[in-house]
N, CA, C and O atoms as CSV, one atom per row, in Angstrom:
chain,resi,resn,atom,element,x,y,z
A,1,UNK,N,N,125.364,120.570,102.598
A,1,UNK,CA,C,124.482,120.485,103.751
A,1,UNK,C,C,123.195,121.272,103.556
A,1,UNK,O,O,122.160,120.878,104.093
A,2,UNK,N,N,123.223,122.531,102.697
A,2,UNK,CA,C,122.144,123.178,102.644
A,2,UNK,C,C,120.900,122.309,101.538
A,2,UNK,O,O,119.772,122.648,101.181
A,3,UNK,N,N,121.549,121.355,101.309
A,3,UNK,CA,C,120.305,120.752,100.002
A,3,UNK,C,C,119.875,119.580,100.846
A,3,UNK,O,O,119.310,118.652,100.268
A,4,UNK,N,N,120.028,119.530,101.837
A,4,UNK,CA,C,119.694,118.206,102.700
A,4,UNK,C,C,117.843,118.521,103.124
A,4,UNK,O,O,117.033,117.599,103.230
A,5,UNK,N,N,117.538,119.805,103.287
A,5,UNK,CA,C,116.296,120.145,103.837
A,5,UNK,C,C,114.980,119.896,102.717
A,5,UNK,O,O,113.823,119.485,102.806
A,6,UNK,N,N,115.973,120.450,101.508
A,6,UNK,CA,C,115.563,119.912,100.191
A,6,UNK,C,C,115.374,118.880,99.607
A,6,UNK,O,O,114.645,119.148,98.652
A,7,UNK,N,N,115.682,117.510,99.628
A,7,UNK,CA,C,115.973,116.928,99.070
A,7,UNK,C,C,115.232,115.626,100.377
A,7,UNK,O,O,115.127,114.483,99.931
A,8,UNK,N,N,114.902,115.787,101.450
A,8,UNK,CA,C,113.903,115.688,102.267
A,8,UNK,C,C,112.694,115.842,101.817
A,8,UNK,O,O,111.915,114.893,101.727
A,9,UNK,N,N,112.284,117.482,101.361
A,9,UNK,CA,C,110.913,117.651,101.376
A,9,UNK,C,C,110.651,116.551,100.086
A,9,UNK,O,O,109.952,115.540,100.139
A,10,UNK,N,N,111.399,117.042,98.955
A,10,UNK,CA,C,110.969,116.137,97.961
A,10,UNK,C,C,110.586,114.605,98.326
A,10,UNK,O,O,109.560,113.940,98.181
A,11,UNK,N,N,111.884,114.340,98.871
A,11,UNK,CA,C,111.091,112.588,99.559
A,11,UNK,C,C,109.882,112.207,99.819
A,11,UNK,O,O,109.302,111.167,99.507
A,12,UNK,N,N,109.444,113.345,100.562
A,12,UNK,CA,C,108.343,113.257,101.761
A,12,UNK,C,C,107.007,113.467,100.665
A,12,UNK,O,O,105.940,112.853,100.639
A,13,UNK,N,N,107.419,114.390,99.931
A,13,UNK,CA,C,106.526,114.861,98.616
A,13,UNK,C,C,105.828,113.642,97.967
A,13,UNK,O,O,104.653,113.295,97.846
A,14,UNK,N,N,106.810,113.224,97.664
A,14,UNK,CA,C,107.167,111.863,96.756
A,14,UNK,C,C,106.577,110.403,97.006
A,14,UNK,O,O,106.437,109.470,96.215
A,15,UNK,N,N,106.279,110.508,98.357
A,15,UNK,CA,C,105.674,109.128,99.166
A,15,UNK,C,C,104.184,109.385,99.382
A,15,UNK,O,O,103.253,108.608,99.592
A,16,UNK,N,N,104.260,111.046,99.236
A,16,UNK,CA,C,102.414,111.007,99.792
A,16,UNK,C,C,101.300,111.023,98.230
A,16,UNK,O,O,101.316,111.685,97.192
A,17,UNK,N,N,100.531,110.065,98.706
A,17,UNK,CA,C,99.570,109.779,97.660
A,17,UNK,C,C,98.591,110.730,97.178
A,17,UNK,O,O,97.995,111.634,97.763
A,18,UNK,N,N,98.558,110.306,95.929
A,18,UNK,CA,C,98.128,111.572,95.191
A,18,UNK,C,C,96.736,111.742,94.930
A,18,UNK,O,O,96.241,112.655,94.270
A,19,UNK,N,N,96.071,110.698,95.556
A,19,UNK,CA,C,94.485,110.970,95.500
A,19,UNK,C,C,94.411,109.538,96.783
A,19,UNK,O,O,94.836,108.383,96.812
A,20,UNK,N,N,93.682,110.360,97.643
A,20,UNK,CA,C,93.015,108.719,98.495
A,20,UNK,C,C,90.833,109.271,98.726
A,20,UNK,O,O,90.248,110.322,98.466
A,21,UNK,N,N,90.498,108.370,99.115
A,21,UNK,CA,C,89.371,108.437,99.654
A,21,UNK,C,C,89.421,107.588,100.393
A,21,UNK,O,O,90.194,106.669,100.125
A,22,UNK,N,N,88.683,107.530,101.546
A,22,UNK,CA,C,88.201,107.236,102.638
A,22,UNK,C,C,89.793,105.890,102.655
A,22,UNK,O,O,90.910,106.253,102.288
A,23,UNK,N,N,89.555,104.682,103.060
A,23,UNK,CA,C,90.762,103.896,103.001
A,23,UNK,C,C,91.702,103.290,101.844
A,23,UNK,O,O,92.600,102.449,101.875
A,24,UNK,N,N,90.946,104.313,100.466
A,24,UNK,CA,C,91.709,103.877,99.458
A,24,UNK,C,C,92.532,104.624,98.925
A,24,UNK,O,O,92.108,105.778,98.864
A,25,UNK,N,N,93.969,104.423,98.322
A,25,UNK,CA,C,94.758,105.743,97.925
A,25,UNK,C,C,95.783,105.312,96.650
A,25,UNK,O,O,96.022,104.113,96.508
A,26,UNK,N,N,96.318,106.179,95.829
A,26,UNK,CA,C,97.249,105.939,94.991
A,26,UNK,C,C,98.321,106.363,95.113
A,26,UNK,O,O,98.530,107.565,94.955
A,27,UNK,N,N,99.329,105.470,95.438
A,27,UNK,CA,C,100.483,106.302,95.715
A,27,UNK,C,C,101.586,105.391,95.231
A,27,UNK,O,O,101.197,104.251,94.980
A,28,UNK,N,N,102.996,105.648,95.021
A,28,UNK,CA,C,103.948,105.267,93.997
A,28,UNK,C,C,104.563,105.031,95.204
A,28,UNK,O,O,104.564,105.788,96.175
A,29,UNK,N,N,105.328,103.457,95.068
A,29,UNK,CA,C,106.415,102.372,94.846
A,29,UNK,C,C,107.267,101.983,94.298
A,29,UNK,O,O,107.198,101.017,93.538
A,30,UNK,N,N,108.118,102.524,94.500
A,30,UNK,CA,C,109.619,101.603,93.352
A,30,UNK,C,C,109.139,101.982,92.104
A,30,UNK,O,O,109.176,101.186,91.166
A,31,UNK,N,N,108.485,103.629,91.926
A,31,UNK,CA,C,108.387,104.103,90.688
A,31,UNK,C,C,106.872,103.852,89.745
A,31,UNK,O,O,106.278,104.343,88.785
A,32,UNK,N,N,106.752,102.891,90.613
A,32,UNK,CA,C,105.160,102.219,89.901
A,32,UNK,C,C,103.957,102.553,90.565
A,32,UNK,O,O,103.931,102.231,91.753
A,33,UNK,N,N,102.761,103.223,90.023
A,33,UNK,CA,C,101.738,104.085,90.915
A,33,UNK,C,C,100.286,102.699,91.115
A,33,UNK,O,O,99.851,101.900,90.285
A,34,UNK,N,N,100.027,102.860,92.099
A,34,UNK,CA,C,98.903,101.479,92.039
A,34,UNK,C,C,97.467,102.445,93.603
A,34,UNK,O,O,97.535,103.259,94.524
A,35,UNK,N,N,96.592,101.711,93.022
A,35,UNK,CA,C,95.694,102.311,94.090
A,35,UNK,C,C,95.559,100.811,95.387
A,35,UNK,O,O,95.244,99.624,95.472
A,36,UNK,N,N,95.935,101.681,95.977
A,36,UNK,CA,C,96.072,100.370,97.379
A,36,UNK,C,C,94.811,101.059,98.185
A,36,UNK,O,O,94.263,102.144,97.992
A,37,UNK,N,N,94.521,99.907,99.276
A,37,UNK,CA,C,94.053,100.071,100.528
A,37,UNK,C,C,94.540,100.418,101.892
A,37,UNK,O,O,94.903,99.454,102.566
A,38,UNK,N,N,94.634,101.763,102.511
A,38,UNK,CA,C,95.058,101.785,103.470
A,38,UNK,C,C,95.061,100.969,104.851
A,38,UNK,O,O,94.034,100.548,105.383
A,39,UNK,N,N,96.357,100.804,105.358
A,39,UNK,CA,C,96.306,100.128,106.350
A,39,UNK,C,C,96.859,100.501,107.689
A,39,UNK,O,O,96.990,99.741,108.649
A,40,UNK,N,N,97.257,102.148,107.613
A,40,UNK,CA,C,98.095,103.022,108.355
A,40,UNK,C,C,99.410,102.585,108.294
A,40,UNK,O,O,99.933,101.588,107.797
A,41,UNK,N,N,99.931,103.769,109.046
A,41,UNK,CA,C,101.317,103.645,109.192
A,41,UNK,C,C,101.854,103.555,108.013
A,41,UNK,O,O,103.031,103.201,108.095
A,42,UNK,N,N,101.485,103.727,106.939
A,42,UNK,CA,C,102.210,104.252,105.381
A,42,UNK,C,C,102.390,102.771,104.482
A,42,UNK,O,O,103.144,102.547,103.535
A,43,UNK,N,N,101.471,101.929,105.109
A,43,UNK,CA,C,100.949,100.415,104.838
A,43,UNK,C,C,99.906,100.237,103.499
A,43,UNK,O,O,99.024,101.096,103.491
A,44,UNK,N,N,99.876,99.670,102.836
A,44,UNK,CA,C,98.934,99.685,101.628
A,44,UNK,C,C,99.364,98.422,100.968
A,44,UNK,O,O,100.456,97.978,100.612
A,45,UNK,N,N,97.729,97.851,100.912
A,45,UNK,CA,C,97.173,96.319,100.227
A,45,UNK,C,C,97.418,97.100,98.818
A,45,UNK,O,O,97.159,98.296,98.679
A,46,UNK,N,N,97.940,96.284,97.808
A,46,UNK,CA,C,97.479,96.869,96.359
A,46,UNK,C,C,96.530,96.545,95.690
A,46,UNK,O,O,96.344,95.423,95.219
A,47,UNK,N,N,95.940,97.344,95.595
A,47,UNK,CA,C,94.535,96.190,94.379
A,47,UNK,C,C,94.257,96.744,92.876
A,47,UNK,O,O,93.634,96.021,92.099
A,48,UNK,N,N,94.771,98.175,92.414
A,48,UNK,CA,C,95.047,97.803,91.082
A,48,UNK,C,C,96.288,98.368,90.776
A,48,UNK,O,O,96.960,98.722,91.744
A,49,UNK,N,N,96.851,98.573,89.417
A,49,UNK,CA,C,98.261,99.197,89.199
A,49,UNK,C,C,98.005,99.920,87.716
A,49,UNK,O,O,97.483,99.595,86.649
A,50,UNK,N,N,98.607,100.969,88.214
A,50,UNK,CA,C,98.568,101.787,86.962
A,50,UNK,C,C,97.278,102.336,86.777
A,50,UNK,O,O,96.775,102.249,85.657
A,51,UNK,N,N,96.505,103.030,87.933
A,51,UNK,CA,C,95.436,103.938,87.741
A,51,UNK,C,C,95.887,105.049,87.068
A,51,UNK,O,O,96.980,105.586,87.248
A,52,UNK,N,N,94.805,105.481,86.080
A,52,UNK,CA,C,95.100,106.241,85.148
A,52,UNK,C,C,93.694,107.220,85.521
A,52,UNK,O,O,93.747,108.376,85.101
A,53,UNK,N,N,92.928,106.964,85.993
A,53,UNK,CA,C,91.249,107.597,86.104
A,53,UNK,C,C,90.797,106.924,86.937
A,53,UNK,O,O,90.608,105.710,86.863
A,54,UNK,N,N,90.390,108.173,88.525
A,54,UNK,CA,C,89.488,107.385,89.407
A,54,UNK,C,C,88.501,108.051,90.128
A,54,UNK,O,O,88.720,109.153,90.632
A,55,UNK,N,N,87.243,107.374,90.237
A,55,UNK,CA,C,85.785,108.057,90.744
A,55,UNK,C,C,85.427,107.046,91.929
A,55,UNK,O,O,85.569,105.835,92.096
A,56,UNK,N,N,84.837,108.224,92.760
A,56,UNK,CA,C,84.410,106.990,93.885
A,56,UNK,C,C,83.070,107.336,94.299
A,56,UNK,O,O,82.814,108.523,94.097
A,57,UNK,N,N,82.059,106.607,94.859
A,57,UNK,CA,C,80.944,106.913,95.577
A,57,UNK,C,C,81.486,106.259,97.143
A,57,UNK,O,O,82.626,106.185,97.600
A,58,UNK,N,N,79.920,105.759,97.828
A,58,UNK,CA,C,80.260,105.505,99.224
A,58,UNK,C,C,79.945,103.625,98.520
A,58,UNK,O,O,80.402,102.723,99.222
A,59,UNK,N,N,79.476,103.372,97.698
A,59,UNK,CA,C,79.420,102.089,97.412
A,59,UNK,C,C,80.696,101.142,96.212
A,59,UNK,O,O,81.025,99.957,96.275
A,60,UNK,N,N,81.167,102.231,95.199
A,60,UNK,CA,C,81.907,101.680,94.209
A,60,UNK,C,C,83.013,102.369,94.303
A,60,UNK,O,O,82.727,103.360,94.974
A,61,UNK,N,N,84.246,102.406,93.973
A,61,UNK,CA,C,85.525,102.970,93.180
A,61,UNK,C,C,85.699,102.647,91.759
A,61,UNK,O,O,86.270,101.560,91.665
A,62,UNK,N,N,85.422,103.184,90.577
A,62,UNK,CA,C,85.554,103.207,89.434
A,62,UNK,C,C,86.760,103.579,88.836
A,62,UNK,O,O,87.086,104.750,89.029
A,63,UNK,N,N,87.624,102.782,88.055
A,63,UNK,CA,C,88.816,102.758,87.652
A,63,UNK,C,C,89.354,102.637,86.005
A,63,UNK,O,O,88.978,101.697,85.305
A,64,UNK,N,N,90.140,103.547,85.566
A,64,UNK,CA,C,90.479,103.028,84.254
A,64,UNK,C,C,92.201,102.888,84.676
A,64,UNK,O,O,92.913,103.845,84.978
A,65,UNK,N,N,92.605,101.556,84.613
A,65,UNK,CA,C,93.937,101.331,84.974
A,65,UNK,C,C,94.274,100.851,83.115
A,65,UNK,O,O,93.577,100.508,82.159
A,66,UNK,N,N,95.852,101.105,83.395
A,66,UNK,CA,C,97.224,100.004,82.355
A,66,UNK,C,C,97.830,99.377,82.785
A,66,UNK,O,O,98.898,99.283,82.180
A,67,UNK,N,N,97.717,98.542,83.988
A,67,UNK,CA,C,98.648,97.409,84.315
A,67,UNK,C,C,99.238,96.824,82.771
A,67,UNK,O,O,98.589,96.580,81.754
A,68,UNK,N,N,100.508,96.722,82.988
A,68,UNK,CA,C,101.546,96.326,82.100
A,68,UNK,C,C,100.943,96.687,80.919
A,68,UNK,O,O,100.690,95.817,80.086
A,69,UNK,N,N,100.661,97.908,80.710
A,69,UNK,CA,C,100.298,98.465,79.055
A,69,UNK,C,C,99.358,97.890,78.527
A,69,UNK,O,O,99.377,97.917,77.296
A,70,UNK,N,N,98.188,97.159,79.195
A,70,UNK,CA,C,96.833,97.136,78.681
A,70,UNK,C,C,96.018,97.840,79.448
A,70,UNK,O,O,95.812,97.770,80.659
A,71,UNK,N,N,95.498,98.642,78.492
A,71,UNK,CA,C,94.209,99.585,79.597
A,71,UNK,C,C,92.999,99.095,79.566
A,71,UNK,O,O,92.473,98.847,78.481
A,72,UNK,N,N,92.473,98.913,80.530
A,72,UNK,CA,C,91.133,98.464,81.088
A,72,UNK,C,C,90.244,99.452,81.928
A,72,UNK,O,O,90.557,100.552,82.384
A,73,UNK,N,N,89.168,98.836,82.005
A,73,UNK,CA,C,88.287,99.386,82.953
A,73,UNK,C,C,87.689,98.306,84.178
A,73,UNK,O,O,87.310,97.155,83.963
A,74,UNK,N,N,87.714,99.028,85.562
A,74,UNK,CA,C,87.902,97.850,86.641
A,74,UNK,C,C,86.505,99.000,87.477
A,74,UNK,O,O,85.942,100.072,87.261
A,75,UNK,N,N,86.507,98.064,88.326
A,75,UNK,CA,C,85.688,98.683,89.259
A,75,UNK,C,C,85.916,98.093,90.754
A,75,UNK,O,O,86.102,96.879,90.667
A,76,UNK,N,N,85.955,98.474,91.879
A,76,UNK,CA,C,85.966,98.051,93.756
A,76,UNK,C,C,84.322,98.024,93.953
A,76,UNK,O,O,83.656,98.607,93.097
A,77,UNK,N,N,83.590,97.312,95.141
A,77,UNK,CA,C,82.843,96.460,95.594
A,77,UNK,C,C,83.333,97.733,97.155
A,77,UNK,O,O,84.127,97.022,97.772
A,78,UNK,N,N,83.271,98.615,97.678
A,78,UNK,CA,C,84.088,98.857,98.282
A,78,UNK,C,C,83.256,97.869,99.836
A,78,UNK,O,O,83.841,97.390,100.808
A,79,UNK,N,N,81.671,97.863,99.498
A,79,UNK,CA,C,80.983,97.023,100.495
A,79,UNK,C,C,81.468,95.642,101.157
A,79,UNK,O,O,81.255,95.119,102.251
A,80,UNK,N,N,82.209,95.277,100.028
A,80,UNK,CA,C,82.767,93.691,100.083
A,80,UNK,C,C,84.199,93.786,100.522
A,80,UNK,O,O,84.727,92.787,101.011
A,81,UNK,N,N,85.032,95.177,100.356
A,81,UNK,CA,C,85.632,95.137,100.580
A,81,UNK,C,C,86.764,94.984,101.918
A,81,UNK,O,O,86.702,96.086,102.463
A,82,UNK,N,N,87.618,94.248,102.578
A,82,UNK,CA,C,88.100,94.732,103.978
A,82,UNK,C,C,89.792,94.578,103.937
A,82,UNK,O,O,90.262,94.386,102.816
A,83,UNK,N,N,90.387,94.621,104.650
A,83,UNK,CA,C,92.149,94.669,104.838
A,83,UNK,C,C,92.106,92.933,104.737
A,83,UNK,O,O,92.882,92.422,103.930
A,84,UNK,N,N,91.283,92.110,105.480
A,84,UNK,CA,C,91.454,90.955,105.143
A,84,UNK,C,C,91.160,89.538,103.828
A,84,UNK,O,O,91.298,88.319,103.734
A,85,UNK,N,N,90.553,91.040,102.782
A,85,UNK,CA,C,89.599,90.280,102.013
A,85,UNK,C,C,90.646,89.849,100.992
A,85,UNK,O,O,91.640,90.565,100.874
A,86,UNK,N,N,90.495,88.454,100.036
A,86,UNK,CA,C,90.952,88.536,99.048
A,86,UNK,C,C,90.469,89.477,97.834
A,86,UNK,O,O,89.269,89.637,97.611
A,87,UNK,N,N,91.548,90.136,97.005
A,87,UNK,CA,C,91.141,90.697,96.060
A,87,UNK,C,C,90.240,90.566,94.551
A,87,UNK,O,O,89.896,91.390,93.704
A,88,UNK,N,N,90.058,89.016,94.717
A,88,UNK,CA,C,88.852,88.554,93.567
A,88,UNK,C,C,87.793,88.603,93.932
A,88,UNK,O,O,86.980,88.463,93.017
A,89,UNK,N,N,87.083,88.842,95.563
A,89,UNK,CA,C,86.007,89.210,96.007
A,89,UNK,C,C,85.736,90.222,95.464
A,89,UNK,O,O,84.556,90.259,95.113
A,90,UNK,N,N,86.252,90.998,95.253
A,90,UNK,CA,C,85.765,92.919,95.377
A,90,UNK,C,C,86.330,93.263,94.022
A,90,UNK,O,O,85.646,94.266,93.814
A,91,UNK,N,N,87.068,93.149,92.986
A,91,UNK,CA,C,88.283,94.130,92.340
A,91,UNK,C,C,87.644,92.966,91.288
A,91,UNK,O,O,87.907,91.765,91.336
A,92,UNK,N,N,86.570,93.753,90.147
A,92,UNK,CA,C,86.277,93.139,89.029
A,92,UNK,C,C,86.572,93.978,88.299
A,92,UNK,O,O,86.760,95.167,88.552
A,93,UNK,N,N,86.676,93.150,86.803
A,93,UNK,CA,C,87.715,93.520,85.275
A,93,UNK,C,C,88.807,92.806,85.220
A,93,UNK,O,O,89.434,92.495,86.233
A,94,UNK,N,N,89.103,92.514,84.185
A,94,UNK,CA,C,88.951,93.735,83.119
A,94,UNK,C,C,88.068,93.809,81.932
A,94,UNK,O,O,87.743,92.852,81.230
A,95,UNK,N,N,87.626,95.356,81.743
A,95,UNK,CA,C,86.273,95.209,81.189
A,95,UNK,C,C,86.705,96.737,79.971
A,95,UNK,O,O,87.429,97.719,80.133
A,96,UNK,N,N,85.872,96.286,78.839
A,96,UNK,CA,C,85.804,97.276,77.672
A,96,UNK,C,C,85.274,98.503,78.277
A,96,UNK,O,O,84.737,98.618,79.379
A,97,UNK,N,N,85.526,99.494,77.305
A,97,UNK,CA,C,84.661,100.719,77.657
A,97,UNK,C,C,83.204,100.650,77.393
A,97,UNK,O,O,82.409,101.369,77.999
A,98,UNK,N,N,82.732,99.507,76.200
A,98,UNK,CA,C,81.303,99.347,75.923
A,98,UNK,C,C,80.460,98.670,77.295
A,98,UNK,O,O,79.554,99.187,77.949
A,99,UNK,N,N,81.058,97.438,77.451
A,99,UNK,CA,C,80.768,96.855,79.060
A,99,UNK,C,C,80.915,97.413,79.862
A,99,UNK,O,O,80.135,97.076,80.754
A,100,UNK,N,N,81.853,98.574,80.269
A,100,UNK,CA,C,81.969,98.911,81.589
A,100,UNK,C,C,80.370,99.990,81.958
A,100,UNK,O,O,79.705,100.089,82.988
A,101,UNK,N,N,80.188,100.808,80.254
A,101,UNK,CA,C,79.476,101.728,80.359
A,101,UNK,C,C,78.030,101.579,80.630
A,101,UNK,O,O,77.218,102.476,80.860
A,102,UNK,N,N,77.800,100.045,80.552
A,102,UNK,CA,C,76.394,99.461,80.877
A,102,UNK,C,C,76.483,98.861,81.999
A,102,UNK,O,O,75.417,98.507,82.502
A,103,UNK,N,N,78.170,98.465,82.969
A,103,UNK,CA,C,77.690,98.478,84.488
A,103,UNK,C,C,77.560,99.182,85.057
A,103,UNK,O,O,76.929,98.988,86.097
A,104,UNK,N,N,78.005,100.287,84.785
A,104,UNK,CA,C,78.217,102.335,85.146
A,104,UNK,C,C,76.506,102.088,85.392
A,104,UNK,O,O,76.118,102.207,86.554
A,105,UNK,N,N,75.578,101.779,84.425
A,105,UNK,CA,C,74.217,101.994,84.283
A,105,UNK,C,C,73.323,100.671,85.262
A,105,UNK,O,O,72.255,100.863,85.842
A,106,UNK,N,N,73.978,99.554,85.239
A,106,UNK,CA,C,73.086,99.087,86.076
A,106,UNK,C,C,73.433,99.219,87.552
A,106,UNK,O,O,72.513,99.239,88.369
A,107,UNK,N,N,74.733,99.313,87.957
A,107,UNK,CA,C,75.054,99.590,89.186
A,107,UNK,C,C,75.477,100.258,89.984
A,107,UNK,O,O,75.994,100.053,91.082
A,108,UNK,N,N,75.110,101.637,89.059
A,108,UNK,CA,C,75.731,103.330,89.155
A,108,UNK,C,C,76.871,103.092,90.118
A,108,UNK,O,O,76.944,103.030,91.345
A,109,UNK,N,N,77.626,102.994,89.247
A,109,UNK,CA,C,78.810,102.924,89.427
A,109,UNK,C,C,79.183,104.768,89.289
A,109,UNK,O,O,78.492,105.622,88.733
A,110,UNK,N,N,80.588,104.949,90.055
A,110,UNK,CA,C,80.960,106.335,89.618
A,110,UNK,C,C,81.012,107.015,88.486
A,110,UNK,O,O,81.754,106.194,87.946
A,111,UNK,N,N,80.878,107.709,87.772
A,111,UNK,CA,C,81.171,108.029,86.370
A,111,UNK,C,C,83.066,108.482,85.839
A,111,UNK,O,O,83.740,109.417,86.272
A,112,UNK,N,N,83.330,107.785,85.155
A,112,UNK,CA,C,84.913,108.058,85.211
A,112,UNK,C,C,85.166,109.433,84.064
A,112,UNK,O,O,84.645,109.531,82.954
A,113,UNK,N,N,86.190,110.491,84.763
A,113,UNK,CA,C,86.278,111.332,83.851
A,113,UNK,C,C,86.654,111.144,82.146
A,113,UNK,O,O,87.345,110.158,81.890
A,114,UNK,N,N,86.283,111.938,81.090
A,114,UNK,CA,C,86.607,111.357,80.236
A,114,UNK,C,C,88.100,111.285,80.038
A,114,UNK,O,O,88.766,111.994,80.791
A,115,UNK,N,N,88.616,110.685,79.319
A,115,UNK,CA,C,89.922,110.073,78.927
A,115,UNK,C,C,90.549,111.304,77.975
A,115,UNK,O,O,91.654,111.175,77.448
């Protein structure tokens, strides 16, 4: 009975996301970490999987994800973005590090930490 208080917090630990900004957040599912869109109430659109590196302004979210063990570089539209939008509106890539680093430049995009 005494590990019950324990074994709680961890849960609770365990569900809260480990980086959000404004309505976007990363937080783990059935073991698998993905940056979703908040929708309250502990609700989240997914739009990429396997963020590995993430930068945000008030216009872009800059991303280096591995969905299924290819790593890419992605970027959010966050302008375009809404709870009702489809995700090919907004959520472009996958893109090289050479390409990504010349949309970084035309559309100052966030700068992603280095790797």
């Amino acid at each position: 009975m005494k590990y019950i208080p324990l074994l709680i917090a961890i849960f609770l630990i365990g569900c809260s996301p480990s980086w959000n900004d404004g309505p976007y957040e990363i937080y783990w599912i059935d073991g698998e970490k993905a940056l979703g869109f908040n929708l309250g109430n502990d609700a989240n659109i997914r739009r990429i999987d396997e963020p590995q590196h993430i930068s945000a302004n008030e216009m872009f979210v800059s991303v280096y994800a591995c969905p299924e063990g290819a790593c890419a570089y992605y970027y959010i539209d966050r302008v375009q973005d809404h709870k009702f939008a489809d995700s090919s509106e907004f959520v472009f890539g996958p893109y090289t590090e050479k390409t990504f680093v010349k949309l970084q430049q035309k559309l100052r995009l966030p700068k992603l930490e280095q790797r």
